[in-house]
MARDOMAR-283626 format. One record per residue (C-alpha): x, y, z; residue in one letter; residue number from 1. Coordinates in steps of 0.05 Angstrom, whole numbers. Layout:
<atoms>
       u       v       w  type  seq
       X       Y       Z     a  NUM
...
</atoms>
This chain:
<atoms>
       u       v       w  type  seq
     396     737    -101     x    1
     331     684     -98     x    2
     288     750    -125     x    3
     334     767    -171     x    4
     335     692    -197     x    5
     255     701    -195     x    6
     255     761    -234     x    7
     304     728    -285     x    8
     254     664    -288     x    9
     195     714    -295     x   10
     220     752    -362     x   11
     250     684    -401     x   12
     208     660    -433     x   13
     198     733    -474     x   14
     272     711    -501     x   15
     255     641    -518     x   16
     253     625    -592     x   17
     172     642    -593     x   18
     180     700    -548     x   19
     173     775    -570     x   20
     247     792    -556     x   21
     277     723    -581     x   22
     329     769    -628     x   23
     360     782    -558     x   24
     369     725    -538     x   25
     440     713    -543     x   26
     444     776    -497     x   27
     399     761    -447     x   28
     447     691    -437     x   29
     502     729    -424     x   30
     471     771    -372     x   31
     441     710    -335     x   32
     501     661    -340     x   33
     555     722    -313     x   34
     503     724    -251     x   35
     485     651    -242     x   36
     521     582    -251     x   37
     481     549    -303     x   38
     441     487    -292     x   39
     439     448    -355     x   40
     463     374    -359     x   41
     498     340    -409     x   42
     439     285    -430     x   43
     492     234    -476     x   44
     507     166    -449     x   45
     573     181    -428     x   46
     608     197    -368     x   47
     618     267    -348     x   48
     650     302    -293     x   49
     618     366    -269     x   50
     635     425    -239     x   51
     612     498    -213     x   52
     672     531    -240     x   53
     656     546    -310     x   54
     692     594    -352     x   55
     648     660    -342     x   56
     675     649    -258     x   57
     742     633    -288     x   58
     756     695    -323     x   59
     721     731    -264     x   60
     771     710    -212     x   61
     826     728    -264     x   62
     793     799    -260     x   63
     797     793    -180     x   64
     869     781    -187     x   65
     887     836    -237     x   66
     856     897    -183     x   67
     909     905    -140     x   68
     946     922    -205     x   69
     886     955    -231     x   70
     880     994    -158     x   71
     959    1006    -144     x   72
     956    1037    -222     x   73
     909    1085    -209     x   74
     935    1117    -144     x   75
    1009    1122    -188     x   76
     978    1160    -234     x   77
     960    1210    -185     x   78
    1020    1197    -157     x   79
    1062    1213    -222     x   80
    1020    1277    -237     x   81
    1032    1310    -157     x   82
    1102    1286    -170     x   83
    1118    1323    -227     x   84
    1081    1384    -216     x   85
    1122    1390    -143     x   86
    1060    1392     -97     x   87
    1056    1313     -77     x   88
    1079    1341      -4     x   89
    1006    1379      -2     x   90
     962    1326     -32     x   91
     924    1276      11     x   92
     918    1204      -5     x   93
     851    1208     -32     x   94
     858    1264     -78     x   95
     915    1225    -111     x   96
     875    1163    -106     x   97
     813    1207    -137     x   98
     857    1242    -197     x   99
     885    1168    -229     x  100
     813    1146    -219     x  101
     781    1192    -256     x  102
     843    1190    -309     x  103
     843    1109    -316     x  104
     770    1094    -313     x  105
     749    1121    -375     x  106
     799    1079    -417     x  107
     769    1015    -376     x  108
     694    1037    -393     x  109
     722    1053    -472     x  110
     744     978    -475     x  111
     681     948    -449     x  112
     636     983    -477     x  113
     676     968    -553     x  114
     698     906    -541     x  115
     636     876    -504     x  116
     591     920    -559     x  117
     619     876    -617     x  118
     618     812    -579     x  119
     546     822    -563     x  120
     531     852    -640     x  121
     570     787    -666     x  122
     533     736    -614     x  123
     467     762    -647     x  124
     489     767    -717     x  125
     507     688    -714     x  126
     454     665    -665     x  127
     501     643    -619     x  128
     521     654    -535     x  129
     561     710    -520     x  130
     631     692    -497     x  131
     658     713    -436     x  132
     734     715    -455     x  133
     733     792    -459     x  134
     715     795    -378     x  135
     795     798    -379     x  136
     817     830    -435     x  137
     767     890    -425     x  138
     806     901    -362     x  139
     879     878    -384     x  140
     881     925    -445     x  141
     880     990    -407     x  142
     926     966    -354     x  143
     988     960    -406     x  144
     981    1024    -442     x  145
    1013    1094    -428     x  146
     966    1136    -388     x  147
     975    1189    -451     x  148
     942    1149    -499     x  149
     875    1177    -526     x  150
     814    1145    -522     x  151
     799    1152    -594     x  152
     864    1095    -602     x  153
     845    1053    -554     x  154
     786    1038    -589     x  155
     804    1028    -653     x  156
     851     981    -618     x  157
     798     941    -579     x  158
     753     932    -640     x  159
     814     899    -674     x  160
     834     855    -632     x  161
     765     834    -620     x  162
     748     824    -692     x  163
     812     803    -714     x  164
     848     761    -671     x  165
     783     734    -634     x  166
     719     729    -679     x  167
     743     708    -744     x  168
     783     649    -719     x  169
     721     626    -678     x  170
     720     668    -618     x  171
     738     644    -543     x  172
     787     589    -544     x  173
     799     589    -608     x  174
     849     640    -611     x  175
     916     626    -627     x  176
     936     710    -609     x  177
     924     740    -540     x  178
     872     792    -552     x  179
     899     842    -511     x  180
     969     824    -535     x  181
     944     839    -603     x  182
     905     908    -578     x  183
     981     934    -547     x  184
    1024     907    -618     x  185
     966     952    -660     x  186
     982    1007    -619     x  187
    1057    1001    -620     x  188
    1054     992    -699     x  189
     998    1050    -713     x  190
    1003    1107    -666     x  191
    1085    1099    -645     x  192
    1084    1165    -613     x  193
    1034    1151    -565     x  194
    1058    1082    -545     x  195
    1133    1103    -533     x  196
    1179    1161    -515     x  197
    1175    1208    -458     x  198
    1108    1252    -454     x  199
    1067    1193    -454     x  200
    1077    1167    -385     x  201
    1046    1226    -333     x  202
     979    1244    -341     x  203
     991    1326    -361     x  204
     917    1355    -348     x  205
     887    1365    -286     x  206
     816    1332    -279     x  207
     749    1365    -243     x  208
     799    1405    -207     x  209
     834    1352    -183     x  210
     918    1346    -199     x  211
     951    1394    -239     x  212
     957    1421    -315     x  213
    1026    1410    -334     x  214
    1072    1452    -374     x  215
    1070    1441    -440     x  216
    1121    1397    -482     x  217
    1137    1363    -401     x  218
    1167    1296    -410     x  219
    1184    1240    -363     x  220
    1226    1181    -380     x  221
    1206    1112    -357     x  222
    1268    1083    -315     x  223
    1276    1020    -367     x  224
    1279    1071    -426     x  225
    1333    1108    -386     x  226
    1379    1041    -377     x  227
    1362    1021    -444     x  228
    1392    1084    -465     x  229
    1452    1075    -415     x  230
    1427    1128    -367     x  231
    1424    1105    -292     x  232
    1359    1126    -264     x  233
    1342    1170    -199     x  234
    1291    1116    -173     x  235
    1312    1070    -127     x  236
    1303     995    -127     x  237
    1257     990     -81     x  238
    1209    1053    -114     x  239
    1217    1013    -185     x  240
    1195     940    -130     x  241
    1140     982    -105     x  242
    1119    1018    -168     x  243
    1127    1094    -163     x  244
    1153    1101    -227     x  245
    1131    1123    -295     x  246
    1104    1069    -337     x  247
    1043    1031    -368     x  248
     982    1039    -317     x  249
     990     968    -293     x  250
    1051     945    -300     x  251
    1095     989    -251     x  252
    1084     956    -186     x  253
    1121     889    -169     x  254
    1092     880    -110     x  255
    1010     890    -130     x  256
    1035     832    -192     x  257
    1061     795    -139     x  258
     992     791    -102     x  259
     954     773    -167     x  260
    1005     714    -179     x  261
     982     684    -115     x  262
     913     683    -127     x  263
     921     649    -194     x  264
     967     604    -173     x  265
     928     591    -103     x  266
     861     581    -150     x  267
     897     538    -199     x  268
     873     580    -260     x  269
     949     604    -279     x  270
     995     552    -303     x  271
    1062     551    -242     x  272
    1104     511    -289     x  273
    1087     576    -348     x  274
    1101     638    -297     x  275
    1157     602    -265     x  276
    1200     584    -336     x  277
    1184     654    -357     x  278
    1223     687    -292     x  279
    1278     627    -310     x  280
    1291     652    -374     x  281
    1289     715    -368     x  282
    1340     707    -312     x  283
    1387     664    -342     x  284
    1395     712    -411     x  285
    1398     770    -373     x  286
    1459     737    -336     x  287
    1479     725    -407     x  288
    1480     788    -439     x  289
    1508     810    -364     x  290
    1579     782    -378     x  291
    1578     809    -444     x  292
    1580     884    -402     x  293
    1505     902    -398     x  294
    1488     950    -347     x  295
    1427     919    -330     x  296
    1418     855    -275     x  297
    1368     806    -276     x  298
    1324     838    -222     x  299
    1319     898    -256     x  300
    1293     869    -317     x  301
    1249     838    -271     x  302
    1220     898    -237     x  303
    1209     952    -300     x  304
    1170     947    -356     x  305
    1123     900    -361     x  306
    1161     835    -358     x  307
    1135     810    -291     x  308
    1064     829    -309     x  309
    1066     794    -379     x  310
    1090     735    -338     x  311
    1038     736    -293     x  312
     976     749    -332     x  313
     987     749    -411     x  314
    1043     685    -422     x  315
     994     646    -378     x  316
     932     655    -415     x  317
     904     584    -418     x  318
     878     585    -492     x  319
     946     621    -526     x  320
     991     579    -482     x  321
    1015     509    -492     x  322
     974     456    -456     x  323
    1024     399    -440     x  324
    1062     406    -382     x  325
    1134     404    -411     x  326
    1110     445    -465     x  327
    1091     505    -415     x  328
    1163     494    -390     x  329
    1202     502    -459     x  330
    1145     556    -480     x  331
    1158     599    -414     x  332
    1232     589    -425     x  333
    1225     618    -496     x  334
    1192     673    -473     x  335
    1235     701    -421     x  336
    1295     692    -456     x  337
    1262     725    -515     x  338
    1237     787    -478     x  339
    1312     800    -450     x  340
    1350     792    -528     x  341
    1300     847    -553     x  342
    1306     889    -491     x  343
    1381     886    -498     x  344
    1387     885    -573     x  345
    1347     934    -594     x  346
    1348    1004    -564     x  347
    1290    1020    -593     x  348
    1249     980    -566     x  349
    1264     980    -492     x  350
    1201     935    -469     x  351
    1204     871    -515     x  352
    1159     832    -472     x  353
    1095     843    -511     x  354
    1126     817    -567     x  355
    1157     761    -546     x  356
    1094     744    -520     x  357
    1060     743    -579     x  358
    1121     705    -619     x  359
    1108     655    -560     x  360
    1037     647    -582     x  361
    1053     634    -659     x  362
    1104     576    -631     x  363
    1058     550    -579     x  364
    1010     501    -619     x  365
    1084     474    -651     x  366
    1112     454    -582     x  367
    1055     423    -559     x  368
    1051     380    -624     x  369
    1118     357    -623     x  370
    1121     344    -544     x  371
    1047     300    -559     x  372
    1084     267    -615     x  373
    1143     251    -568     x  374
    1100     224    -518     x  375
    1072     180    -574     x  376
    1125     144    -599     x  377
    1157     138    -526     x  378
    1093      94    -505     x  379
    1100      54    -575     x  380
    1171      36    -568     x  381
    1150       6    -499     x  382
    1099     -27    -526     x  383
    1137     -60    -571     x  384
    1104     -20    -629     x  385
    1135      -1    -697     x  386
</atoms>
């Protein structure tokens, strides 16, 4: 790492404001401060409290915790594909491993390369750093899309929600929609048929010879869309817990969530009092609508779709989320509950927890305002304050 620091020191001052490749500046920034910690020092008079964590090694850890999602995706990919073609008894672990791999990684390296691309164009268009909130969205977008959906879509949907719902209301934290929130609701909106139904789920064409080309017009139904339907599914609970089951890439497994929740939580960078109020009311509609008749518990709202990885990752991003602590309460609550009355309310729209995400965002900046302005004239009444 010191000769790679060296190196970095050497070929600076060609991007300094007099140097020969000063127009890439911005970019060369980026490159250095996603490899080292910078060094600069506030220089004002007042008093400042440093620290190494900055937000470049916060979104990175985010990242760390979103692979065993990322990782558990791919092999059910494979999985789905030896599944449905009836030779998963003859495949080996790596060539199942190998086939999602090969499926999934080109949608990650059609994110990054759009959604970085126009960060880095826009960064040098304004003169300005490059911002590192798209570490985690580059990743998060392709995790909570259908495996079926072409790559054609998926960036048309990056470049809008980096333009869109990032760069023209300032760019990194000031962002009142999660990005990849925003990238999943285009594609929901634009391209229905390739967001929803039942040939969108199992990858259908076998890959450097590696899974199988299936029939055409094959279809597999996600279990959630079967009980929205009111058709019990053939998957157990503990394959829908473990995550062998059709679905968006990331979003099947409860259990590789489940390990990305802990290292937020044990790292501090994920709000507990936001993930936990999300589970709470979730739970406590679902036990609602549960006495009204509906088929479906709590746990198994819980474990399909993509309620307990919205929980996890997207309803605690730290910029679209409310800041005060009994705001993250009430805005968790809201977003649970909400998830659940769409679910159960609207067949056609078995997930509902993208979009109650995103209705969580719009009402997140009103919470916190009215919880601050709580808080204020609580201390002025004790003060004896009109």
């Amino acid at each position: 790492m010191k000769a790679l620091r060296n190196y970095l020191d050497k070929i600076k001052p060609n991007f300094e404001p007099e140097g020969k490749l000063h127009a890439f500046r911005s970019i060369f920034d980026g490159f250095e401060t996603f490899l080292f910690v910078p060094n600069d020092t506030a220089k004002a008079g007042s008093v400042n409290i440093h620290d190494a964590i900055d937000s470049k090694r916060i979104m990175s850890m985010v990242v760390i915790a979103l692979m065993p999602a990322m990782l558990f995706g791919m092999y059910n990919v494979g999985y789905q594909n030896f599944l449905a073609a009836g030779t998963l008894a003859d495949a080996s672990f790596w060539e199942i491993f190998c086939f999602g791999f090969l499926a999934v990684l080109p949608k990650i390296l059609v994110s990054y390369i759009v959604g970085l691309g126009i960060e880095f164009a826009w960064a040098q268009w304004k003169g300005e750093e490059i911002q590192e909130g798209y570490l985690v969205s580059g990743i998060i977008i392709p995790l909570i899309i259908p495996i079926g959906c072409p790559l054609w879509m998926l960036a048309l949907a990056c470049a809008f929600s980096v333009i869109f719902c990032k760069e023209i209301f300032g760019g990194t934290g000031m962002n009142i929609f999660n990005p990849a929130i925003a990238a999943r609701m285009f594609l929901f909106f634009a391209y229905p048929s390739k967001m929803t139904g039942d040939s969108v789920w199992v990858a259908q064409d076998a890959i450097f010879g590696l899974g199988n080309t299936l029939p055409d017009g094959f279809t597999a139904a996600t279990p959630l869309g079967q009980m929205a339907q009111g058709v019990t599914p053939d998957t157990s609970l503990c394959e829908m817990a473990l995550g062998f089951i059709p679905g968006s890439i990331g979003e099947t497994s409860l259990i590789a969530i489940a390990i990305g929740a802990c290292i937020l939580l044990c790292t501090g960078i994920a709000s507990w009092r936001t993930m936990l109020s999300v589970f709470v009311g979730g739970a406590v509609m679902a036990c609602v609508f549960e006495q009204t008749g509906q088929s479906m518990t709590w746990w198994h709202h819980f474990v399909l779709g993509g309620f307990a990885f919205g929980a996890v990752f997207m309803a605690t991003d730290p910029v679209t989320s409310c800041r005060t602590q009994t705001g993250q309460y009430i805005y968790g609550f809201l977003i649970g509950a909400m998830a659940i009355i769409i679910r159960v309310m609207n067949a056609g729209y078995p997930e509902g927890m993208m979009l109650a995400i995103f209705f969580g965002n719009m009402f997140a900046p009103t919470i916190d305002h009215f919880i601050v302005e709580r808080n204020i004239s609580k201390r002025l009444k004790r003060g004896g304050i009109k």
